[in-house]
DOZADREN-433135 format. One record per residue: residue number from 1; residue in three letters; x, y, z of N, C-alpha, C in turn. Coordinates in steps of 0.05 Angstrom, whole numbers, plus 5000, padded with zeros to 4 digits. Example, Ala and Ser with C-alpha at 12.3 -4.5 7.8 and 13.67 -1.06 7.14 Angstrom:
% DOZADREN-433135
1_ala_5264_4886_5156_5246_4910_5156_5264_4934_5156
2_ser_5257_4955_5142_5273_4979_5143_5258_5001_5157
% end
This chain:
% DOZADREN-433135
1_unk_5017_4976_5000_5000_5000_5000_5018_5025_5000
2_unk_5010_5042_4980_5032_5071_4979_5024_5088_5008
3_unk_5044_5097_5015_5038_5107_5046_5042_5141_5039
4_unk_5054_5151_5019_5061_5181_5012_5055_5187_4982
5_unk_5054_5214_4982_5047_5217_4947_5074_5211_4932
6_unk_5107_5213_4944_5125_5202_4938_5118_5169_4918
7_unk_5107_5157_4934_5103_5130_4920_5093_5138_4896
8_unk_5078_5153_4895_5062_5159_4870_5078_5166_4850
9_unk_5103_5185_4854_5118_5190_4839_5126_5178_4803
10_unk_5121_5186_4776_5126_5169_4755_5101_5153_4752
11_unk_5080_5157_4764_5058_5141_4762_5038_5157_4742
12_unk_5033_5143_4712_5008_5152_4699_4983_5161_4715
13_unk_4976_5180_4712_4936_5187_4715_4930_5178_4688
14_unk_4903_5164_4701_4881_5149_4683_4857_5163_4677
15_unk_4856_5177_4705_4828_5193_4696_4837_5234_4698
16_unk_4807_5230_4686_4812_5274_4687_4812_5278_4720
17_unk_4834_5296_4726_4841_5297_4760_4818_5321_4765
18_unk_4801_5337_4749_4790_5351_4758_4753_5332_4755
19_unk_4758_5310_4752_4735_5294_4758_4733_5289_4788
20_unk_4754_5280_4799_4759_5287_4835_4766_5301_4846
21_unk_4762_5325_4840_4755_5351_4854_4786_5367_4847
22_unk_4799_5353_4844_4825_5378_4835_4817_5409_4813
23_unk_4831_5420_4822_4824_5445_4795_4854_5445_4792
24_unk_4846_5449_4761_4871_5457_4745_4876_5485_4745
25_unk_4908_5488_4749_4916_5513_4749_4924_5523_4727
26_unk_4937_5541_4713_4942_5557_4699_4980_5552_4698
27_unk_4986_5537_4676_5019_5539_4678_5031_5548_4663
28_unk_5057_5562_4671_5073_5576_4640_5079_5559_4628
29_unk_5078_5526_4634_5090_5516_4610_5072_5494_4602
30_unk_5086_5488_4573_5061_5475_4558_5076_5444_4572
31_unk_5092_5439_4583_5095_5413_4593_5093_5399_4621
32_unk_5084_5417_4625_5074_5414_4662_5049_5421_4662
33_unk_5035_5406_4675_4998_5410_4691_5003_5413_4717
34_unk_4979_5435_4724_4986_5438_4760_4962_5435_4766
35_unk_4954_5407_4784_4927_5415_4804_4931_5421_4825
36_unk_4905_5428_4835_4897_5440_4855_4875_5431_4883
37_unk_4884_5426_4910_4855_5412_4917_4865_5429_4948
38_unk_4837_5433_4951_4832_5438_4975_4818_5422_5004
39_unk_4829_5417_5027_4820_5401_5037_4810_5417_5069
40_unk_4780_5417_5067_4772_5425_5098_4766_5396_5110
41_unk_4761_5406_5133_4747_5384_5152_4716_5381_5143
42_unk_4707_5360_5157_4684_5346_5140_4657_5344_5158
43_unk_4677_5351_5192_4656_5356_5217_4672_5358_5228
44_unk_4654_5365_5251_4666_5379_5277_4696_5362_5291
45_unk_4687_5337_5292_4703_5309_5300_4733_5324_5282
46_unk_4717_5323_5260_4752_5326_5245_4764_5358_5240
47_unk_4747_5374_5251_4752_5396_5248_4772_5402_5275
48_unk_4765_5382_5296_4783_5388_5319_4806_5375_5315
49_unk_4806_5352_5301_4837_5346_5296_4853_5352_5279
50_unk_4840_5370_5262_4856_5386_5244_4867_5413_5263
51_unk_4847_5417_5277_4860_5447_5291_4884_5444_5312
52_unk_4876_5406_5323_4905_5396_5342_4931_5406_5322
53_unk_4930_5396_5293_4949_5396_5283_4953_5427_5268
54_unk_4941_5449_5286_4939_5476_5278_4934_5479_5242
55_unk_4916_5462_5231_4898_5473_5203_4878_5480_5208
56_unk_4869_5496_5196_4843_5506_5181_4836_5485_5159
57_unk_4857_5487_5146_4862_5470_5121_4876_5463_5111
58_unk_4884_5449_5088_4906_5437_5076_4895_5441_5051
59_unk_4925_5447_5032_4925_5446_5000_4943_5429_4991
60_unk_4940_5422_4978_4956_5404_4960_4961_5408_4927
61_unk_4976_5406_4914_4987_5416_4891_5001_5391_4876
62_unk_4985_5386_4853_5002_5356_4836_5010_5366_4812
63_unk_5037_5361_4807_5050_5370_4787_5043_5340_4764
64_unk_5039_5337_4736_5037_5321_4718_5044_5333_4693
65_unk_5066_5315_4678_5074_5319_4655_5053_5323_4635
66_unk_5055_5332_4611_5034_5336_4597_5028_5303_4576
67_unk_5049_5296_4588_5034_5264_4582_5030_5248_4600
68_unk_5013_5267_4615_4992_5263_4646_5015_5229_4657
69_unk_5041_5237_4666_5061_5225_4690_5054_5236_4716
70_unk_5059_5233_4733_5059_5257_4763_5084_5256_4761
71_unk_5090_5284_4761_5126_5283_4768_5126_5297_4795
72_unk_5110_5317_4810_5123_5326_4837_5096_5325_4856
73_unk_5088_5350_4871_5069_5361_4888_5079_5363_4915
74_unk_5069_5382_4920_5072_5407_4944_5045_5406_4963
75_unk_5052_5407_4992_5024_5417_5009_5037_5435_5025
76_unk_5008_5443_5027_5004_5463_5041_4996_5474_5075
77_unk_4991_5485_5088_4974_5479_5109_4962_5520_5118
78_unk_4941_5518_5118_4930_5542_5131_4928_5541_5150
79_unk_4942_5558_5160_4944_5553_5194_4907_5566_5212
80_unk_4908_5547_5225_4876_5553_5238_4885_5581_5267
81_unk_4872_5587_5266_4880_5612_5291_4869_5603_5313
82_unk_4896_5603_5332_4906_5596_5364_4911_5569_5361
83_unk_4927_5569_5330_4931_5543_5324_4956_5531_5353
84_unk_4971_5511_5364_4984_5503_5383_5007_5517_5366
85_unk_5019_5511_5351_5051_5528_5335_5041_5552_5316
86_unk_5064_5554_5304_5063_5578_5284_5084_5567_5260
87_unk_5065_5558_5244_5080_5559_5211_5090_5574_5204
88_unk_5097_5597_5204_5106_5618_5195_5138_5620_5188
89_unk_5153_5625_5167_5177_5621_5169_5199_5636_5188
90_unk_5212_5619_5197_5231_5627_5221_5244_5649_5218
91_unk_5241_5663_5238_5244_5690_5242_5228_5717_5230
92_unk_5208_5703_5224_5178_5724_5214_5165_5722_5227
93_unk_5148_5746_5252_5138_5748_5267_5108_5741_5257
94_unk_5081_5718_5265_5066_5710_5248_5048_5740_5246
95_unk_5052_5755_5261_5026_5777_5263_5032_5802_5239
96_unk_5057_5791_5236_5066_5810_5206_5045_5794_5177
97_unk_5049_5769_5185_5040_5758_5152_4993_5761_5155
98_unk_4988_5754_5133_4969_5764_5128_4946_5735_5144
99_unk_4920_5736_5151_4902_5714_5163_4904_5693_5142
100_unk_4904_5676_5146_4896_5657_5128_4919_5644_5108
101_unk_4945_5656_5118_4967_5644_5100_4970_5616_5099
102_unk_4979_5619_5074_4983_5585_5076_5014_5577_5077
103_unk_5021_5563_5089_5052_5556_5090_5061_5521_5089
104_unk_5087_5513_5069_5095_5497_5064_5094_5477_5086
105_unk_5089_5451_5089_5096_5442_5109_5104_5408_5105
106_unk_5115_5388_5114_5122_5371_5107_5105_5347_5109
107_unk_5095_5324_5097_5074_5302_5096_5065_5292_5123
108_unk_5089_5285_5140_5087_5272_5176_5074_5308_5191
109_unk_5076_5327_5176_5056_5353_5189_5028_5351_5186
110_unk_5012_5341_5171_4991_5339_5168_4976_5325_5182
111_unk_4951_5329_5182_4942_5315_5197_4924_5282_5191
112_unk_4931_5264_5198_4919_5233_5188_4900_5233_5169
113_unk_4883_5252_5179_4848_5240_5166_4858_5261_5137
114_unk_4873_5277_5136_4877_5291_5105_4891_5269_5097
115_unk_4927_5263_5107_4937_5245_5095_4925_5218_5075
116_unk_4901_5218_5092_4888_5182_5071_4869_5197_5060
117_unk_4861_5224_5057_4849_5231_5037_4859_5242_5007
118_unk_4881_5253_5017_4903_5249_4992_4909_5225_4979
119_unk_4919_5214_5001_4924_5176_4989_4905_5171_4973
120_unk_4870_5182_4982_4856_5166_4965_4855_5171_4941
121_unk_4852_5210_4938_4857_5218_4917_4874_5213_4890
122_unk_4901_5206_4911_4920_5200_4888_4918_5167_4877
123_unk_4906_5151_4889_4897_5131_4884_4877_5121_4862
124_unk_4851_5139_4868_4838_5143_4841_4844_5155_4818
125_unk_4866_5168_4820_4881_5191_4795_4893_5158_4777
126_unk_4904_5139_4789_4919_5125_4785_4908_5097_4769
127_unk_4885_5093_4787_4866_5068_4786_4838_5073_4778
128_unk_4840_5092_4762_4813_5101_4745_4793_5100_4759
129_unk_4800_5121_4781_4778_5121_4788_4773_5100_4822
130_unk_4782_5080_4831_4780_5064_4849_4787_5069_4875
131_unk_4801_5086_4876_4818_5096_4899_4830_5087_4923
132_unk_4839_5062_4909_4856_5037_4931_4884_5049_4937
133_unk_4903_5063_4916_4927_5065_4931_4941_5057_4929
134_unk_4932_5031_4919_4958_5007_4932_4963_5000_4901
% end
């Protein structure tokens, strides 16, 4: 079972990624595709364990060759306010940057219940649709 979007790495998409909610972005180049997905909580239950792990939200960003490969992707995290830390990059005071920033953060940052929602995502990108993963 792929445990990171790493695994995914070099892996064909089968289906249109904006059939599962991704939006496509806008790229300078004609050989890169960029989606886009946004991930809130779904209830309260998960809205509190997103805020343990100081989100509001999570973005995620899938880079795909234009002969739909995944070559990268990036997340995100919006930090939720009176989140426990501060995303903010080191040595920028957070009350300088604007509400709602979103800042880089690494896959073990996130919080579980997004993690296997990504997984699933990138799963059905992969498996037309099925969203096993594995």
């Amino acid at each position: 079972m792929k445990q990171s979007p790493e695994d995914f790495l070099g892996s064909m998409v089968a289906v249109d990624p904006e059939s599962l909610g991704l939006t496509s972005l806008k790229s300078i180049h004609d050989e890169c595709r960029v989606y886009w997905l946004r991930i809130e909580p779904r209830n309260l239950t998960e809205g509190g364990i997103f805020h343990s792990y100081g989100a509001a939200a999570y973005e995620f960003f899938l880079f795909c060759s234009a002969g739909r490969q995944i070559t990268g992707f990036k997340h995100r995290i919006q930090q939720s306010p009176g989140a426990p830390r501060s995303f903010a990059p080191p040595g920028i005071p957070a009350w300088l940057l604007p509400a709602g920033a979103a800042y880089e953060v690494g896959w073990h940052e996130i919080a579980p219940e997004c993690r296997y929602r990504i997984l699933d995502v990138l799963g059905a990108l992969i498996d037309g649709g099925s969203g096993s993963g594995s």
